[in-house]
N, C-alpha and C positions, 0 to 999 in steps of 0.2 A: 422524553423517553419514547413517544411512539410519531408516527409520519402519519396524514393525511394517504387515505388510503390513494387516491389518485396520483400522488408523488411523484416523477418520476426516479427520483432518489430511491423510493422504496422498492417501484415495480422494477425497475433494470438493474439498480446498482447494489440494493443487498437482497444476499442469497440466503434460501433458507438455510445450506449446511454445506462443509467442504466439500460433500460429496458430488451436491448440486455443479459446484464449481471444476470439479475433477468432469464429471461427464462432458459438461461443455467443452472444453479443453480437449478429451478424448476426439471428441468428433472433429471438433477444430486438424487436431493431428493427422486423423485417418483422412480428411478432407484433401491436405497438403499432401498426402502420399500419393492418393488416388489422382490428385493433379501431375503430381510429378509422370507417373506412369503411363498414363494418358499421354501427357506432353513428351514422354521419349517415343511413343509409339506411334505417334504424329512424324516426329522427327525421324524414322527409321532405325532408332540407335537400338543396337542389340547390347549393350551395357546394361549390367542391371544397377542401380543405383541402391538397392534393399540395404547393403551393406553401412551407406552413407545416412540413411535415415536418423531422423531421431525419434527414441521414442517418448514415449510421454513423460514416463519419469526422468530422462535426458533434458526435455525442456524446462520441466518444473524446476531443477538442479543449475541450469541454466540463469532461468529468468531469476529463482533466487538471490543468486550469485552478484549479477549485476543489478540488483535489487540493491545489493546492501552497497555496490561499487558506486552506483547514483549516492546514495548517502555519504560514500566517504567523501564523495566530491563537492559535493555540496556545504559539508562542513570546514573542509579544505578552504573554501572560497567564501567562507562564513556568509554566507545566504542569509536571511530571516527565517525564522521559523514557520513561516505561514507558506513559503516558497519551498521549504523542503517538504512539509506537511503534502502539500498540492502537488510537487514532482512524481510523489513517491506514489501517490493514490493515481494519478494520468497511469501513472508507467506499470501500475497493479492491473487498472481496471482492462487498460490495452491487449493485456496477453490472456486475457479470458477471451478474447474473440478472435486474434490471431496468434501466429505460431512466427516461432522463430525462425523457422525453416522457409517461412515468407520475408521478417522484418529484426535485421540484425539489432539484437540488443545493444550492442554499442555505439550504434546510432540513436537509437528509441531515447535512452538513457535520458542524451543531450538535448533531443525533442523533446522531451516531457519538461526536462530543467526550465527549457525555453518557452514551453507555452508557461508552464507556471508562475517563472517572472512576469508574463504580461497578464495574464489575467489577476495576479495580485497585485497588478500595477507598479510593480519596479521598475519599468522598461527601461523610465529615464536615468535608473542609476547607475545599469551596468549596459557594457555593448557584448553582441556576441563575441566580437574579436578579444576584451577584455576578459571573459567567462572561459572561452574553448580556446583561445590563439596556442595557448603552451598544452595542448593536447597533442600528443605524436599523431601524425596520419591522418587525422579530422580534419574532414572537408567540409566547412560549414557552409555551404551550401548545399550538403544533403542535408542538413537539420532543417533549413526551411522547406525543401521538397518533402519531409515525409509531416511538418507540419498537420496538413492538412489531410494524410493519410491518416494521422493519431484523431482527429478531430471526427474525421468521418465514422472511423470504428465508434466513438464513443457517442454516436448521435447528434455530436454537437452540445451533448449534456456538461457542461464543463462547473455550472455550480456545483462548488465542493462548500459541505457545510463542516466547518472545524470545529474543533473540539475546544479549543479555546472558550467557547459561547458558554456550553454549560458548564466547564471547570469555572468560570468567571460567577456563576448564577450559586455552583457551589462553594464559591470564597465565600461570597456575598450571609448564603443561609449559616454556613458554618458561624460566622460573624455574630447573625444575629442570636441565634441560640446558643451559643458556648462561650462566645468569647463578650459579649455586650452585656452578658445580664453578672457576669461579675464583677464585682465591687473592685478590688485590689487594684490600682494601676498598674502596678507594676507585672502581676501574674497577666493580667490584659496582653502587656508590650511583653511579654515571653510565649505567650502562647498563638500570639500575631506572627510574633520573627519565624516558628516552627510550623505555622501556615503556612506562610511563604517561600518557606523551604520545602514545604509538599507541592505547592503549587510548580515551584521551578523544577521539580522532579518530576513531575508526573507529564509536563514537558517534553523531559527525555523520555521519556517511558513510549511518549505518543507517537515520538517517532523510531522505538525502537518496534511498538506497535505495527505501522506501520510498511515493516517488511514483512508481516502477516498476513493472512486474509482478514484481518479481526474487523477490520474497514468495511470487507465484504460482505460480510455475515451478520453484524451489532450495528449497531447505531452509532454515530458519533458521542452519542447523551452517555450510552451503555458503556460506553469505553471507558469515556469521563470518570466513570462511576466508579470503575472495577480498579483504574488507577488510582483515581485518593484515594480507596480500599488500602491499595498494597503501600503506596506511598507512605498515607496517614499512619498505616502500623509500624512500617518499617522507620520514620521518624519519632516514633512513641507521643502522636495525636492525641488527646484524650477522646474518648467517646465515638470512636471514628465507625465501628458496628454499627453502634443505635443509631449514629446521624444516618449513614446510608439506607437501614431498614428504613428511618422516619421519611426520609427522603422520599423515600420508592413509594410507599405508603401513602403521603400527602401528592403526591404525583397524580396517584388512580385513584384517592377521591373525590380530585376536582376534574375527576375526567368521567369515570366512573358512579355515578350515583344510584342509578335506580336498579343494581343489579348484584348483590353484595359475593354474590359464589363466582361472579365475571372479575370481579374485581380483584377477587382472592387468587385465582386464577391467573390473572394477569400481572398480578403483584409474584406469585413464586416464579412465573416464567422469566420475568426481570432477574429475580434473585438467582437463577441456574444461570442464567446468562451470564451475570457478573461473574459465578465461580467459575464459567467456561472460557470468560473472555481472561480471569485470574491466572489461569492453569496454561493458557499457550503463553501469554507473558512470562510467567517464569520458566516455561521449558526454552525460550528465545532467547530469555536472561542468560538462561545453566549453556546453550551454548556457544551466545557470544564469550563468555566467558573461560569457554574452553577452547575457542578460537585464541583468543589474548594467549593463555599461557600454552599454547602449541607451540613449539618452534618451527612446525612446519604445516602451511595452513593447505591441509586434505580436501577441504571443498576448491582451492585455487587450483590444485593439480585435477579434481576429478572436471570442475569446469574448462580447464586448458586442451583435455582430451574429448570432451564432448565440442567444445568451439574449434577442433583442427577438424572433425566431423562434418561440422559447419562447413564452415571455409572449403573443406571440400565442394561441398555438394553445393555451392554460390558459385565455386570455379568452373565444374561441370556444368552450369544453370547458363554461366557467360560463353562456353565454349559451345554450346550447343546453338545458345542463339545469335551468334556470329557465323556459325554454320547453316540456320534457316537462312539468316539476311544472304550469305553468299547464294544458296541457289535460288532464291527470288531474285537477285540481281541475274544471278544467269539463266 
């Protein structure tokens, strides 16, 4: 439930709250503008580019967008789930320090996929030509050049800790408290099969999870948590409140001893968490949901318009410095 305060996981990679997230991002924004402007006023261009910008709610709608389009592809391509887990958190954490207006999403995408296969060590199963070849327009030889563009953003910090570890800790306890101390074999092997069907749920949940900040902000432990919560009800668990209150509980007292109001403390802040981390999962549920049954998908049009945006101002960016190179050659 809680990181070593030294962490690097903790210090860089979660945030105290979206907002923390949004400001960074902002300045991220303002930073690419103020280059942009600069850089035409270098270049002599009386063009104003203002118009071609994006702004920050443009990127965030953006990065969203091919947020969940990494996903579809990944599933497409039936990946493992520790490799979509790790794609999706690279290609989260990436656009907290740079902008789009510097690093095309539909490249990053394929970079993230790509580091993530190797550092979960698939490398040998798939080739990149296998993965990207039937991609229209992908040139996969920019995925290895921005490689180590993604790698440098992110410090090099690339251990991701899954959430798999404490869903697994929480099979385990569930086990020993609910399902081992009853006698019945049979209510035993019913109440196991609909564990495991929490378990494989909560799964999906983690990577539906992860087109969120919930990465950002909670714990991996915390997420764990807040999904048995949803999962465990929504499969009719028995006892699924009490185990996660005992849970949280037995957590901060073997962490927590000599201090019982820190502990109290630190047990309700867990408990907000999980209601906070419960509440953006089913607002993501309510509207993947009403993605499905649109028959016409509004976030694809509004990102089509912001990426011809894009595409502008990358065209303008290439004509410009094919216009530098010409007068240093003359």
């Amino acid at each position: 439930m809680t990181f070593p305060s030294e962490s690097h996981y903790l210090s860089d990679w979660i945030f105290e709250s979206e907002l923390d997230i949004k400001k960074i991002r902002l300045q991220i924004n303002n930073r690419v503008k103020n280059e942009w402007i600069e850089y035409l006023k270098i270049s002599n261009s009386t063009k104003d580019p203002q118009n071609l910008m994006l702004s920050l709610e443009d990127e965030e709608l953006l990065v969203l967008y091919y947020g969940r389009q990494l996903m579809e592809f990944t599933n497409h391509k039936k990946l493992p789930f520790v490799v979509k887990y790790s794609a999706a958190l690279l290609y989260q954490r990436f656009y907290i320090y740079q902008s789009v207006m510097s690093y095309d999403p539909r490249i990053i995408i394929f970079t993230c996929i790509s580091l993530a296969i190797k550092l979960e060590e698939f490398g040998l199963h798939f080739t990149l030509e296998q993965l990207f070849g039937d991609v229209p327009g992908l040139n996969i030889l920019q995925i290895f050049q921005h490689e180590l563009i993604v790698c440098n953003t992110l410090k090099f910090h690339l251990y991701l800790i899954n959430p798999r570890n404490p869903l697994e800790a929480l099979k385990i306890l569930y086990k020993r408290y609910y399902i081992e101390t009853i006698i019945d074999n049979e209510k035993q092997k019913e109440l196991s099969i609909i564990l495991n069907k929490v378990i494989a749920k909560v799964e999906l949940y983690v990577l539906t999870a992860s087109q969120t900040l919930c990465f950002l902000i909670y714990s991996p432990s915390q997420v764990a948590l807040a999904l048995f919560d949803i999962c465990g009800r929504e499969l009719n668990l028995p006892n699924v409140k009490d185990f996660i209150n005992n849970t949280i509980r037995e957590i901060h007292q073997s962490i927590i001893i000599s201090k019982y109001s820190e502990s109290v403390v630190s047990i309700n802040k867990n408990l907000e968490a999980i209601h906070r981390i419960k509440e953006i999962i089913y607002k993501e549920l309510q509207n993947e949901k009403k993605r499905q049954q649109s028959e016409q998908d509004t976030d694809e049009i509004i990102a089509a318009n912001i990426l011809d945006k894009l595409v502008k101002l990358q065209k303008k960016k290439n004509k410009e410095q094919k216009k530098r190179k010409r007068e240093i050659n003359t």
